[in-house]
C-alpha positions in Angstrom: 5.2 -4.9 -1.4 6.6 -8.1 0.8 3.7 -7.3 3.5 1.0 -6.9 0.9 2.0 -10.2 -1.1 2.8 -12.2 1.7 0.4 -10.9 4.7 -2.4 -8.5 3.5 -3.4 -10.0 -0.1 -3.7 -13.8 1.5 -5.8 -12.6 4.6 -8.2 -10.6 2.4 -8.7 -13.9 -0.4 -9.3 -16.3 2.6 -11.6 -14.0 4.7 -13.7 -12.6 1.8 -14.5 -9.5 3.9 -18.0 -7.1 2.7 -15.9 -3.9 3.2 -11.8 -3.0 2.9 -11.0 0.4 5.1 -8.1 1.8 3.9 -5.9 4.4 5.9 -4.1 5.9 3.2 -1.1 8.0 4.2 1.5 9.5 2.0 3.8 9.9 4.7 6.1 7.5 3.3 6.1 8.7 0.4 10.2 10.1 -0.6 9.2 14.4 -0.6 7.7 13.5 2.8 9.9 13.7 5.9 8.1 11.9 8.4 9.0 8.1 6.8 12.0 7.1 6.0 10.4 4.8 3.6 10.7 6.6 0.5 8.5 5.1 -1.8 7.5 6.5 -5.4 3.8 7.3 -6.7 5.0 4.2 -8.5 4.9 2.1 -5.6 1.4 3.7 -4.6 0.1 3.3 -8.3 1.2 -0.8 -8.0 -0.8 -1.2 -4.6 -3.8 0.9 -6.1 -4.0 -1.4 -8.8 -3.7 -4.5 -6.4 -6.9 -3.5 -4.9 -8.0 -2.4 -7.7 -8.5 -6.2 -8.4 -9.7 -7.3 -5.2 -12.4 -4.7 -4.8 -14.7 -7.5 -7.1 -14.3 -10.0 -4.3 -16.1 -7.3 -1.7 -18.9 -5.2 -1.7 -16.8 -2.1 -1.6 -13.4 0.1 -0.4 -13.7 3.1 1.8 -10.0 4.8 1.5 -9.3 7.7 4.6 -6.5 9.6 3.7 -4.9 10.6 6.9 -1.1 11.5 6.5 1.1 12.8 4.3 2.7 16.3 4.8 3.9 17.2 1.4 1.4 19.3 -0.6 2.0 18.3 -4.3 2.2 14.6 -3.3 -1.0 14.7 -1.4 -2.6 16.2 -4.8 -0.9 13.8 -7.6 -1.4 10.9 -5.2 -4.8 11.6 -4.4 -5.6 12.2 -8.5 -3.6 8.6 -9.0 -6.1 6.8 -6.8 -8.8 8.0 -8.0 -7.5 7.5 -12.3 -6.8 3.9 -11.1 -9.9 3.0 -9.0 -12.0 4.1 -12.3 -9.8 2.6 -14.3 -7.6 4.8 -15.6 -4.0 3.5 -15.6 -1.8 6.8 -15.4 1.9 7.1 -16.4 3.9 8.2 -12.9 6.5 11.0 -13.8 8.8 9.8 -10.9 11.5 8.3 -10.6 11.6 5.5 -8.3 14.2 5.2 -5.0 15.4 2.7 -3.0 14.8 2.6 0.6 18.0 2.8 3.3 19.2 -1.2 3.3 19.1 -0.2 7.4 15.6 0.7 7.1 14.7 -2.0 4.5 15.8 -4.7 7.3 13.9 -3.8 9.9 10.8 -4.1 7.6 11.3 -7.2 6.5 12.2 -8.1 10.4 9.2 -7.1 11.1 7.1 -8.5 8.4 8.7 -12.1 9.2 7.4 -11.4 13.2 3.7 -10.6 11.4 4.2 -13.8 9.5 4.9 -15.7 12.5 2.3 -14.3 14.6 -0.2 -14.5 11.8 0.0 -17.9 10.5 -1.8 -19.1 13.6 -4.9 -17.5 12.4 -4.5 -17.7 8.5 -2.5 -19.8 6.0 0.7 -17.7 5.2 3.6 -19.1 3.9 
């Protein structure tokens, strides 16, 4: 959520764009072996309703899905964004997990080098 909050929400409110294109991949989802990420429907349910709220500043979203390798989650997560887009909150029968500190570090590494690179270009704190 660190990247969204700090990088992606910011750049979106001060560059008003007409369109969001969203690759949406459930690779890093926790049944999915490809990410080590691990994150919950819960976590994709907070980010849907993020955007949820931003999609009034644009003319519209255009989600791609384009990963994700386990079947169940690529059918619950795919119903989940659609509930929340027409605003239908849903209740996420999952529990949620934390990500490998290891992994954790090197994503917040990274997201302070986006930061750094970034703020030329927009103001990010």
């Amino acid at each position: 959520m660190s990247a969204l909050n700090r990088i992606v929400w910011p750049i979106i409110r001060e560059y008003r764009p007409q369109l969001i294109l969203v690759s949406l991949g459930f690779d890093a989802h926790m049944l999915d072996n490809i990410a080590n990420l691990r994150l919950s429907l819960n976590t994709y349910a907070h980010v849907f309703k993020e955007l949820r709220d931003i999609i009034g500043m644009v003319r519209g979203v255009v989600f791609v899905l384009e990963g994700g390798y386990n079947y169940d989650t690529l059918i619950r997560g795919s119903r989940l964004l659609i509930n929340i887009m027409n605003n239908k909150d849903t209740e996420v029968d999952e529990d949620v997990i934390q990500t490998e500190p290891r992994i954790l570090a090197r994503v917040n590494s990274v997201i302070k080098d986006v930061i750094n690179v970034q703020r030329n270009y927009w103001n990010l704190t």
